[in-house]
VOVOSE-363970 format. One record per residue: z, y, x of N, C-alpha, C in turn; residue in one letter. Coordinates in steps of 0.001 Angstrom, whole numbers, padded with zeros to 6 digits, always signed. Atoms other than C-alpha are relative to their C-alpha. Example, Ala and Ser with C-alpha at 12.3 -4.5 7.8 and 13.67 -1.06 7.14 Angstrom:
! VOVOSE-363970
+000000-001190+000890+007800-004500+012300+000000+001200+000900A;-000060-001190-000820+007140-001060+013670+000730+001090-000770S;
END
This chain:
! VOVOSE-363970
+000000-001189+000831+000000+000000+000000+000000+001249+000873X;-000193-001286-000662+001024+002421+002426-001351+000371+001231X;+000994-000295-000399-001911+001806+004415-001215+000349-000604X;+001272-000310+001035-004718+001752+001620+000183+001652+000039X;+000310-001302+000654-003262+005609+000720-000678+000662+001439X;+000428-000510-001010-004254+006427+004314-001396+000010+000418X;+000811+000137-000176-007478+005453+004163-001057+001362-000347X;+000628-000964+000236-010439+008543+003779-000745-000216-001487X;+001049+000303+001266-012864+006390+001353+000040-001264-000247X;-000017+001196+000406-011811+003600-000560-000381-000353-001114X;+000789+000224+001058-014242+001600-002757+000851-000577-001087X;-000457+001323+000617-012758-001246-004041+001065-000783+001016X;-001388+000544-000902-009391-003155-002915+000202-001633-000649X;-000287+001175+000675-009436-006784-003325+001317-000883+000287X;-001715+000225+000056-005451-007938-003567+000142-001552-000358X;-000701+001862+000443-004402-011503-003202+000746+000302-000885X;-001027+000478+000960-001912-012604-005531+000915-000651+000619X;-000685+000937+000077-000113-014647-003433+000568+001137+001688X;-000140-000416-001295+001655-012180-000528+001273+000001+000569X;-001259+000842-000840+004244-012817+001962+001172+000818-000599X;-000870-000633+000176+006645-010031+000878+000175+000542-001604X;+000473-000299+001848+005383-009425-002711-001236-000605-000556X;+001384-000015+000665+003043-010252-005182-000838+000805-000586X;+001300-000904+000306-000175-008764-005762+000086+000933-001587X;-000542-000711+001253+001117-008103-009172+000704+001387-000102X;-000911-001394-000603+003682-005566-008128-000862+000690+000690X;+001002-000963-000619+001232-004449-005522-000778+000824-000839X;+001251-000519+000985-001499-003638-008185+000895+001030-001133X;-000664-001274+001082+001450-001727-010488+000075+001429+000987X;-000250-001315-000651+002391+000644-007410-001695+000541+000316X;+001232-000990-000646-001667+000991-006518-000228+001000-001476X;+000072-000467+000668-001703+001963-009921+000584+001321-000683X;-000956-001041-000115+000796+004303-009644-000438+001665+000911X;+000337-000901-000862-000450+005993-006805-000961+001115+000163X;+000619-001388+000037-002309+009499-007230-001433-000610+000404X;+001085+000282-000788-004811+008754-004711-000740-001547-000016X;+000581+001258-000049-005379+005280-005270-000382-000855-001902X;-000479+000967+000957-004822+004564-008954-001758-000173-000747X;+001431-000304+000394-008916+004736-009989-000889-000696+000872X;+001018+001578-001167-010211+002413-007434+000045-001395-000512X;+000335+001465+000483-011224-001102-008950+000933-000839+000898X;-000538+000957-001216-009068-003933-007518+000079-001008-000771X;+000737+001304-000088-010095-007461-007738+001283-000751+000555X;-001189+001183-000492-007455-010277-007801-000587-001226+000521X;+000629+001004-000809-007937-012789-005346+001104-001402+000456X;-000964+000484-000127-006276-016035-005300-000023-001275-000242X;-000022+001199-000089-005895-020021-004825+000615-000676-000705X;-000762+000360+001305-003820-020091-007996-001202+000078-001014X;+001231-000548+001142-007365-020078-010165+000223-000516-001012X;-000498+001435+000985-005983-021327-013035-000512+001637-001165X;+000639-000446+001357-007041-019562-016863+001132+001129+000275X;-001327-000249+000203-003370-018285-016935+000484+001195+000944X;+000114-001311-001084-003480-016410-013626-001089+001248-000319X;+001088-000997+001061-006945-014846-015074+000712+001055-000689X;-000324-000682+001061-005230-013760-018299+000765+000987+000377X;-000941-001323-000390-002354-012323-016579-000721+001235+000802X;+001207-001253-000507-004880-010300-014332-000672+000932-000895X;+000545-000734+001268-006532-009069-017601+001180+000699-000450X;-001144-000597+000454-003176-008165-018766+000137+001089+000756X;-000075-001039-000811-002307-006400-015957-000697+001134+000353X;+001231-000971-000182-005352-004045-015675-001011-000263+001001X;+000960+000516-001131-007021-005965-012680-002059+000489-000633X;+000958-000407+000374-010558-005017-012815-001038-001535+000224X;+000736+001331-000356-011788-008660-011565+001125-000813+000286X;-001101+000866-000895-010514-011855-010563-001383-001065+000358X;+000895+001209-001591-012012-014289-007596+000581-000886+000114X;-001270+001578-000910-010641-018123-007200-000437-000256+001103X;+000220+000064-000720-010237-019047-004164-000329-001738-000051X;+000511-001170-001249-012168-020490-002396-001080+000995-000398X;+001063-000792-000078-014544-017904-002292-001138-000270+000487X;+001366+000596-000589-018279-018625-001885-000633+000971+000491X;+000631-001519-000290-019606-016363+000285-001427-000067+000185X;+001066-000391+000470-023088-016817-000659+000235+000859-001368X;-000258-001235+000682-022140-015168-003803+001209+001405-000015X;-001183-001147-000077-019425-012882-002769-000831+001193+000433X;+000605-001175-000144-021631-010240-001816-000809+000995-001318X;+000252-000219+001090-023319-010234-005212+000867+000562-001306X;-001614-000075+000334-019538-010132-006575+000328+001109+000011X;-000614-001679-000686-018952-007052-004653-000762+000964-001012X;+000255-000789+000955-021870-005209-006332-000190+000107-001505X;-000450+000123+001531-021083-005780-009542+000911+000529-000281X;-001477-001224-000052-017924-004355-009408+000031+001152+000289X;+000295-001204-000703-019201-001247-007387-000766+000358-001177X;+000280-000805+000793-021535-000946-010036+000848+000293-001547X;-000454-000327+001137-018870-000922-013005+000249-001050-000524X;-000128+000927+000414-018992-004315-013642+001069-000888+000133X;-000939+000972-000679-016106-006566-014116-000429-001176+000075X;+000527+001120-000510-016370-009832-012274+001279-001322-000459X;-000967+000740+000461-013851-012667-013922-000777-001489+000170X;+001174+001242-000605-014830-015993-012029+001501-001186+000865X;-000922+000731-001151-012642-018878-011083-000880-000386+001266X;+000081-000048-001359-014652-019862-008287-001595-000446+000170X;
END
């Protein structure tokens, strides 16, 4: 968090769910919080891909969610979809 607000130009922030000191959940309330950050798309990312984790992401205001693993033939396609406005809701 405290590094994202430092950043000059941030597109999109894609936030595990699963992090050593917190969860992405909490993370995603304070980015949401944050002046400078709360209007940037952020994409839940996470090896919990279950329906349930989804929903709660929807709940929460997540703008996407990614199961892991991630295929990075389409993860680039992923990206602009989201850049253009699009939400991306994909177990994997």
């Amino acid at each position: 968090m405290e590094y994202a607000d430092t950043l000059p130009n941030l597109d999109l922030i894609l936030m595990d769910i699963r992090l050593p000191y917190e969860d992405g959940f909490d993370a995603h309330e304070k980015i949401r919080e944050s002046p400078s950050l709360k209007d940037i798309p952020v994409v839940a990312i996470t090896a919990e891909a279950s329906f349930e984790y989804m929903e709660k992401a929807k709940k929460e205001g997540f703008n996407g969610f990614l199961g892991k693993p991630i295929d990075p033939d389409r993860l680039p396609e992923q990206i602009q979809r989201i850049l253009a406005g699009e939400s991306v809701w994909e177990m994997s």
